[in-house]
C-alpha positions in Angstrom: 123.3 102.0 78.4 122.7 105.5 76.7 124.4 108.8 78.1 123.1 112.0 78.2 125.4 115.1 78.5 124.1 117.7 81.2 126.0 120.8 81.6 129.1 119.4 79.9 128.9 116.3 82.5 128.1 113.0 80.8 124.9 111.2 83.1 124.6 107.5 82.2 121.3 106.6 82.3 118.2 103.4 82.0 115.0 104.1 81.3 112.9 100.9 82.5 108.9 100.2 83.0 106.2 102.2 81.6 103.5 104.6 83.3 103.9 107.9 84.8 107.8 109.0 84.9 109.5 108.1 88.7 113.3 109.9 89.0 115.1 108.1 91.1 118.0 108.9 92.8 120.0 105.8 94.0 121.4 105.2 97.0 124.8 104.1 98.0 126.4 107.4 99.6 129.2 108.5 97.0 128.7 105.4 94.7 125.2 105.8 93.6 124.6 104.1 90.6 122.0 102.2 88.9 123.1 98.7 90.0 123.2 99.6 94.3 118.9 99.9 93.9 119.3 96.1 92.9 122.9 95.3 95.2 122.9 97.6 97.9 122.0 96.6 101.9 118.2 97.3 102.1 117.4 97.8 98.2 118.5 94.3 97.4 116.1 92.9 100.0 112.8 95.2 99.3 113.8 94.8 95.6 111.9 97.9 94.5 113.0 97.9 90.6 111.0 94.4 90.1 108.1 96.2 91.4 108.0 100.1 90.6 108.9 99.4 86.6 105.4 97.6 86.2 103.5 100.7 86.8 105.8 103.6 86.7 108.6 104.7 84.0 112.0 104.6 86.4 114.2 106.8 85.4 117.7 105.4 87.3 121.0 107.1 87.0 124.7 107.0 88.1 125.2 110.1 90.2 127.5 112.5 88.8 131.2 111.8 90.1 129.7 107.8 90.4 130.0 104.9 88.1 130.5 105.1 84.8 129.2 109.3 84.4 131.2 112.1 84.7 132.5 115.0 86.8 133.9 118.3 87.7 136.2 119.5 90.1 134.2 122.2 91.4 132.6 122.7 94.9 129.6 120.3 94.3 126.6 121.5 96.2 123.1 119.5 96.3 122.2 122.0 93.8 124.4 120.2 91.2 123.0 116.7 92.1 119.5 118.7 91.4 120.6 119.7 88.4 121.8 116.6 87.0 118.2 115.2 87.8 116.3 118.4 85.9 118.7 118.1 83.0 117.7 114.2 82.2 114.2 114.7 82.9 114.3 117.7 80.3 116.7 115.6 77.9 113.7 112.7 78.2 110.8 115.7 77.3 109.7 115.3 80.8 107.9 118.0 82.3 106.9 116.5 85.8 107.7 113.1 87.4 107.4 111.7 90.9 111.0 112.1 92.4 112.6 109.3 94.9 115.4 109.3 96.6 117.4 106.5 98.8 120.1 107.0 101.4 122.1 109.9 100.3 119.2 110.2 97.1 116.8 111.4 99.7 118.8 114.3 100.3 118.9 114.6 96.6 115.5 114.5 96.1 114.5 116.7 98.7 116.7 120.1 97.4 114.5 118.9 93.8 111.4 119.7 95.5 112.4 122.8 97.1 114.0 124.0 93.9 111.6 122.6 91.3 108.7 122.4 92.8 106.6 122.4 89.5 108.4 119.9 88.2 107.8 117.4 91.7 104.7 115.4 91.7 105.4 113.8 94.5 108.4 113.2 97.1 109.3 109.3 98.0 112.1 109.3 100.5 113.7 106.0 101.5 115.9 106.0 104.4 117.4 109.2 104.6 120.7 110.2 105.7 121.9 111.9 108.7 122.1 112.3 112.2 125.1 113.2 114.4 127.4 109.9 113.4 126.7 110.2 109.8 127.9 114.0 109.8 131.0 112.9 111.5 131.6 110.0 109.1 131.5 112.0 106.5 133.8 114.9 107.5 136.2 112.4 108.6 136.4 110.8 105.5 136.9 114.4 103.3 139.9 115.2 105.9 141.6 111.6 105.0 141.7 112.4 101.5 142.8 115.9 102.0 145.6 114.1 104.4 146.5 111.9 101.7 146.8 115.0 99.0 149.1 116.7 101.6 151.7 113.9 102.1 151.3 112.7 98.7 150.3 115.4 95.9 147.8 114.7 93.5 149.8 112.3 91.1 149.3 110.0 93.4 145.3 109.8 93.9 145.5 108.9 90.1 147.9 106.6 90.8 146.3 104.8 93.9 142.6 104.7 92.2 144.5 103.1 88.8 145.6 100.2 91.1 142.5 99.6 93.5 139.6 101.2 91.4 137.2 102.0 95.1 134.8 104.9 94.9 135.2 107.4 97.8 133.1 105.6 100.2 135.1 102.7 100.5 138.3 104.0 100.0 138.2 107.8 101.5 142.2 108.3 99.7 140.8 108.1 96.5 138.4 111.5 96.5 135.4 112.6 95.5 136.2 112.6 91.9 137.6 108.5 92.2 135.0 106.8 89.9 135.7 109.2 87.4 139.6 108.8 87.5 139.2 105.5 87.0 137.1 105.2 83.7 138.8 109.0 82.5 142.0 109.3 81.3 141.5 112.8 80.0 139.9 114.0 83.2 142.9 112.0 85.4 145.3 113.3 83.6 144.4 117.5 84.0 143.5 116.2 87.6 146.9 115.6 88.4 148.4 119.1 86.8 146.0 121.0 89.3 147.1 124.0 91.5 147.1 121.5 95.1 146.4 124.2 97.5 143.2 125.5 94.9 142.1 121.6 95.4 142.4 121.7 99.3 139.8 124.4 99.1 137.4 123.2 97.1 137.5 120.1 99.1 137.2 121.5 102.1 134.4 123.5 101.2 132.5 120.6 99.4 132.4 118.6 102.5 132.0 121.5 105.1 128.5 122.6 102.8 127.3 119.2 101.9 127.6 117.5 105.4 126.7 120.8 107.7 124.2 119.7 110.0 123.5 116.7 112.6 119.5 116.7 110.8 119.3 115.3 107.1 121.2 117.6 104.9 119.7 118.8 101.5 117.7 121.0 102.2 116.9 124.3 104.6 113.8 123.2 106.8 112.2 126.6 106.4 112.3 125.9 102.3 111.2 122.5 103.0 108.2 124.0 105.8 107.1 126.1 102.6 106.5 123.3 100.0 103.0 121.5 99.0 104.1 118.6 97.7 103.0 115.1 98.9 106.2 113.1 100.3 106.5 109.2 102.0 109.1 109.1 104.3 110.5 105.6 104.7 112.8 105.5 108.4 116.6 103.9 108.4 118.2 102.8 111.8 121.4 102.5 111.5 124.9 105.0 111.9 124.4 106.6 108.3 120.7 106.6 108.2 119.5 107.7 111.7 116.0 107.7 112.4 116.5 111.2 113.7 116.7 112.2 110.3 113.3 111.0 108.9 111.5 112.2 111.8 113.0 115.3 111.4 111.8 115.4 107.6 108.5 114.3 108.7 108.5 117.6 110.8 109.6 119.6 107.9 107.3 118.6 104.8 104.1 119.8 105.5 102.5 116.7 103.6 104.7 114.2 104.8 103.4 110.4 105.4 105.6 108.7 107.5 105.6 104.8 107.1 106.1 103.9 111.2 107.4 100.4 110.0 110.5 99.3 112.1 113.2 98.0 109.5 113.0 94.3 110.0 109.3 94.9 109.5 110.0 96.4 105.7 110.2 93.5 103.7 109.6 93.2 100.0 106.3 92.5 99.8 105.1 95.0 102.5 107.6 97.5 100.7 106.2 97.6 97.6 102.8 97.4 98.3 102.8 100.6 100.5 105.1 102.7 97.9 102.9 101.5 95.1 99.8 102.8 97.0 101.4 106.2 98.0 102.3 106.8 94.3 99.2 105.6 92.8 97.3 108.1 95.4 99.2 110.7 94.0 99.6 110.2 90.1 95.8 110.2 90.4 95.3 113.1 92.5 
């Protein structure tokens, strides 16, 4: 697959389908690559990249800091994640695109609308993340890497994601930056020879800013209150992906459609039908 280097951060990226361009932030938490739309929980039953590619040009990527692209440590904000987005869709001579997001995307996807508005067409948000359990999850699992740093230095992160290989989500030991340890030498290696207590705080900050409210994180509702963009809000119902949290972006985005479809009731066919019509209303608006 080709790579495109934004901000000095290699993106890997697949360009599949034709029709009006449809960024897509993938879901999977902190391993969102291409393959979880296809593998992942929900996405492998609704199946959305056998459907969307036939009349829209998906634009899929591995997060930065997942799969096979790169990463810095730095205290990454959803800014960054916006970034990464804005910086393929310029690399590709895209000016505007719809912009989707699933799971942890949605979050994603949201800070792109607030920040580049004239660049969103359209907001489809597919089981967004959040609520009270979520937030807690994810602090927890930033303090049992920053445990693991403190009893066992940095040396031996490298060492522990060389022998297992698991992203962050499954493995919290491993760090933010696992993915890219493991396909990196150059990066593992300057990893390793970083100041410790420097790391702590960046860590620390990272998860404090990312993961800082009980709603769906991303975004600030009165940025979100202010936009005019057309949005689908697909609920969750589960710990990660509370239903709290779509209602609550539902509440926020002024033009928000909210698909009241309970989650046994979103099946592939029903799926794909109702986010083809919702991007079809707006790619001809």
């Amino acid at each position: 697959m080709p790579t495109a280097t934004i901000d000095g951060i290699a993106t890997r990226y697949e360009v599949i389908g034709s029709g009006p361009p449809l960024l897509m932030y993938a879901p999977g938490g902190f391993n969102a690559i291409i393959d979880t739309w296809r593998t992942q929980g929900v996405y492998a039953k609704i199946k959305l990249l056998d459907h969307l590619p036939k009349k829209y040009t998906c634009i899929v990527f591995d997060r930065r800091e997942c799969g096979q692209s790169g990463g810095r440590v730095e205290r990454v904000t959803w800014a960054d994640f916006v970034a990464q987005g804005k910086g393929l869709l310029d690399h590709l001579g895209i000016e505007r695109a719809h912009i989707m997001g699933g799971c942890m995307g949605v979050s994603c996807a949201a800070a792109f609308g607030v920040i580049h508005p004239k660049t969103t067409i359209s907001l489809l948000l597919y089981w967004p993340v959040g609520g009270a359990k979520y937030r807690i999850s994810s602090h927890q699992r930033f303090a049992e890497h920053l445990a693991f740093v403190h009893q066992n230095g940095l040396g031996a992160v490298v060492d522990l994601v060389a022998k297992d290989g698991k992203p962050f989500g499954v493995d919290p030991r491993g760090g933010p930056w696992a993915s890219v340890l493991k396909h990196d030498p150059a990066f593992a290696e300057s990893y390793a020879k970083q100041n410790v207590d420097a790391y702590k705080t960046v860590v620390v900050g990272m998860g404090r800013t990312l993961f800082d409210r009980d709603s769906a994180p991303g975004a600030e509702p009165e940025d979100l209150l202010r936009l005019d963009i057309p949005a689908l809000i697909v609920p969750g119902r589960d710990v990660a992906h509370a239903t709290s949290a779509a209602r609550y972006l539902e509440e926020c985005l002024p033009r928000a459609e909210y698909w009241d479809v309970p989650v046994d009731g979103q099946t592939e066919e029903k799926t794909s039908a109702r986010v083809l019509e919702f991007l079809d209303k707006q790619s001809a608006a």
